[in-house]
C-alpha positions as a printed Julia matrix, in Angstrom:
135×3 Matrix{Float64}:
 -102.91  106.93    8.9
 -105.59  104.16    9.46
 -104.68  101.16   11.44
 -104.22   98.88    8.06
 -101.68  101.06    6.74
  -99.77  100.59   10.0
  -99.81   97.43    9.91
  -98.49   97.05    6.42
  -96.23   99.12    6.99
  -94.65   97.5    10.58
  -94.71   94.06    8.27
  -93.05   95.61    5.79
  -90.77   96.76    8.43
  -90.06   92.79    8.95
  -90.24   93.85   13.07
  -92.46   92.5    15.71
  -94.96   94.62   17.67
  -91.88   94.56   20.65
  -89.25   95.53   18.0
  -91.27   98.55   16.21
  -92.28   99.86   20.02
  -88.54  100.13   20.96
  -87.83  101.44   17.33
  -90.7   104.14   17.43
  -90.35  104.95   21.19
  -93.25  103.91   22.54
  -95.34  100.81   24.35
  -96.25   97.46   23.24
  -99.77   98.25   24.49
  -99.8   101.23   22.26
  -98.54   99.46   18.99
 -101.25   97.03   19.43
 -103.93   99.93   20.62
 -102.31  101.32   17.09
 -103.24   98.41   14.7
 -106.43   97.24   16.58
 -107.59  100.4    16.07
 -108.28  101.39   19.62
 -106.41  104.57   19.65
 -105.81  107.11   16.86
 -102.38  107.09   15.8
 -100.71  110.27   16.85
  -98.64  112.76   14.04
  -95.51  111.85   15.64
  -95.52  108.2    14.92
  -97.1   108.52   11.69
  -94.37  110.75   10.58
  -91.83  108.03   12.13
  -93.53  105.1    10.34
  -94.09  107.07    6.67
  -89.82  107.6     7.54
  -89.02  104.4     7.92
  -91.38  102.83    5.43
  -90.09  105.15    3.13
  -86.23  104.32    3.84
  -87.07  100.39    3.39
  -89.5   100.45    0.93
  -89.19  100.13   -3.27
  -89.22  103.16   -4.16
  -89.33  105.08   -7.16
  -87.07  107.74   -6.74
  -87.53  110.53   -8.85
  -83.72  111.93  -10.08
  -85.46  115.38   -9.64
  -86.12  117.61   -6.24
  -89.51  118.24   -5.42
  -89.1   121.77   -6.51
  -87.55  121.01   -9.54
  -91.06  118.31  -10.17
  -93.12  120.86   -9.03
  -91.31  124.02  -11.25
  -91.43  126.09   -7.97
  -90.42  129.81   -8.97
  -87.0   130.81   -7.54
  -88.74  133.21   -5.2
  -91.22  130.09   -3.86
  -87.75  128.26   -3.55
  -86.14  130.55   -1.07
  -88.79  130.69    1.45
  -89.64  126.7     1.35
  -87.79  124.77    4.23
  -87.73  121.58    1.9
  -85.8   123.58   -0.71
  -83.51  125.22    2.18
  -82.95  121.85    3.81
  -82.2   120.34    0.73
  -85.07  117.5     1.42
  -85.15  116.19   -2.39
  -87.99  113.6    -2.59
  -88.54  113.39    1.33
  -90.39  117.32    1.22
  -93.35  115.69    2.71
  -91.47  115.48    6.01
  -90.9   118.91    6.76
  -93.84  121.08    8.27
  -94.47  124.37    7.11
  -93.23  123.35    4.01
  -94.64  125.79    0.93
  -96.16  124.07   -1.45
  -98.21  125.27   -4.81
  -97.25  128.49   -2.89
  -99.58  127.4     0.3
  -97.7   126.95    3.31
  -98.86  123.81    4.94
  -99.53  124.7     8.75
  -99.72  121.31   10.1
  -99.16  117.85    9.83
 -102.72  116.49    9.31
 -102.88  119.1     6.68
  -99.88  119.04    4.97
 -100.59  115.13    5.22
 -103.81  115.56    3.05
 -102.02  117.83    0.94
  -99.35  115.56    0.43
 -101.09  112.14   -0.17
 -102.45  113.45   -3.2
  -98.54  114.58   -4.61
  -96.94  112.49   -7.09
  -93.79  113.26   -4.69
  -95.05  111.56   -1.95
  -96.78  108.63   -4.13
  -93.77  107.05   -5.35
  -92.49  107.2    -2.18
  -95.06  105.06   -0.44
  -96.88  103.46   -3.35
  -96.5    99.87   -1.77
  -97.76  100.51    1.15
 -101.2   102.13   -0.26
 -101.48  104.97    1.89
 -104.94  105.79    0.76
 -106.85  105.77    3.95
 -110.23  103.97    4.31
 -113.35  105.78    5.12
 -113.97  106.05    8.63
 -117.15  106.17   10.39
């Protein structure tokens, strides 16, 4: 998550820089190291902000599981923690989920992974999570 998205997303949020520290857990100092772009933004509070962006935001629920979207054989099914926690459209939260029958090791790459998944997309479409080129 680049620091734009962030952003976005804590305005969506309607909450101060104060407000979304307290809410995520952390400092003031590192919100604002967050959306200056001083720091990288670590996979814990990425997860938390995709979460709550995801809970506030418009979005386009499918009326289908993920593994139902993705026609995941039964077998796939079983072993998947998103099927076996009953996740629904929110599979992109769960590490080590299976997906395309890959199990995604960790965040940053399930996060690639799951960026590009239709899943995920209407999810977080208004926020653009695209990320911008860094240098």
């Amino acid at each position: 998550m680049d620091k734009a998205v962030f952003a976005r997303i804590r305005q969506h949020l309607e909450k101060t820089q104060r407000e979304l520290a307290a809410m995520l857990g952390i400092s003031l100092k590192g919100v604002q190291s967050f959306e200056q772009g001083w720091r990288s933004i670590p996979a814990h509070v990425e997860r938390q902000m995709l979460f709550l962006a995801a809970m506030k935001g418009c979005r386009t629920r499918s009326n289908q599981p993920c593994w139902m979207v993705k026609n995941c054989p039964d077998e796939m099914r079983r072993t998947c923690p998103a099927w076996g926690l009953q996740t629904r459209d929110f599979c992109w939260m769960v590490n080590g989920m299976i997906c395309r029958g890959r199990i995604q090791k960790s965040w940053d790459e399930k996060m690639e992974f799951c960026r590009n998944c239709e899943m995920f997309q209407s999810m977080t479409a208004w926020f653009a999570v695209s990320e911008e080129p860094t240098e």
